[in-house]
C-alpha positions in Angstrom: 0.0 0.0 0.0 1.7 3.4 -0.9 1.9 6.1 1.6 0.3 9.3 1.5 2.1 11.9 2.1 1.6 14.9 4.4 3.1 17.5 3.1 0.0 17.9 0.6 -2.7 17.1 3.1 -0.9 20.1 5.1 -0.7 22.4 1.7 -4.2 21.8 1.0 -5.8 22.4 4.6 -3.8 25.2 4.9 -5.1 26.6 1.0 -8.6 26.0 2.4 -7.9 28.3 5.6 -6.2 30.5 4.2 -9.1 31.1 1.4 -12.0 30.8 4.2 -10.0 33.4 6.2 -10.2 36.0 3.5 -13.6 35.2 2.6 -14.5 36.0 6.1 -12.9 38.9 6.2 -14.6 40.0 2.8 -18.0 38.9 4.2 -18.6 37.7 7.1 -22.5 37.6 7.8 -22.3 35.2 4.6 -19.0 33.1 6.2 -20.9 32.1 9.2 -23.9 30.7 7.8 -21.5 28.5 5.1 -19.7 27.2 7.9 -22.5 26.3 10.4 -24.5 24.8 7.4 -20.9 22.4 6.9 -20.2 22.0 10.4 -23.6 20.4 10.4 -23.6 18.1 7.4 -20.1 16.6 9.0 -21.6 16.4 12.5 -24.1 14.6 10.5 -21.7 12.5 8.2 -19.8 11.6 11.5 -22.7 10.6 13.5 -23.5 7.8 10.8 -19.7 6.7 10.1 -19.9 5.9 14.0 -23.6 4.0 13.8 -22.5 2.0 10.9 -18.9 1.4 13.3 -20.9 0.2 15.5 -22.7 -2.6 13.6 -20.0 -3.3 11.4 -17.2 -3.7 14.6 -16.9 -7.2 16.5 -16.4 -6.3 20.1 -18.1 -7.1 22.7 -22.0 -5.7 23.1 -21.1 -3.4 25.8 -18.2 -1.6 23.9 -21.0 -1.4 20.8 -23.5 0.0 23.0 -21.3 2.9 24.3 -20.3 3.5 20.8 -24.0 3.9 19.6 -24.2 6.1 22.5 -21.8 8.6 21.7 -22.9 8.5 17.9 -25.9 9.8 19.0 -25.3 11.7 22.0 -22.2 13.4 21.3 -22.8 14.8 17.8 
C-alpha cells in the first residue's frame, strides 16, 4: 500500500484556511452561515460513520452499546 504523504494534506488544509480566512474577512454575515451549514452536514456524516462502526465492529456488546451512544449523543 503506498503512503500518502503529508506534506500535501498540510498544503491543501492550509489553501482551504487561508481562502475561508479572506472570505471571512470580505463577508462575514455570509461566512458564518457556510460554515454552520458544513459543520452540520459533517456532524451529521460523522454521526452515521460511527452507527454504521458500531454494527459493522466485532467487540463485545457493551463496547457497541457505548459507541451507539456517543454517535448519538455526542454529535
Amino acid at each position: 500500500m503506498k503512503k500518502f504523504d503529508i506534506t500535501k494534506l498540510l498544503l491543501i488544509a492550509g489553501t482551504f484556511w487561508l481562502a475561508l480566512g479572506i472570505f471571512a474577512s470580505i463577508s462575514p454575515s455570509v461566512t458564518y452561515v457556510v460554515i454552520v451549514q458544513y459543520s452540520g452536514i459533517a456532524l451529521f456524516l460523522d454521526g452515521i460513520l460511527w452507527l454504521s462502526l458500531c454494527f459493522a465492529s466485532d467487540s463485545s456488546r457493551r463496547e457497541r452499546n457505548w459507541r451507539m451512544a456517543e454517535s448519538v449523543v455526542d454529535k
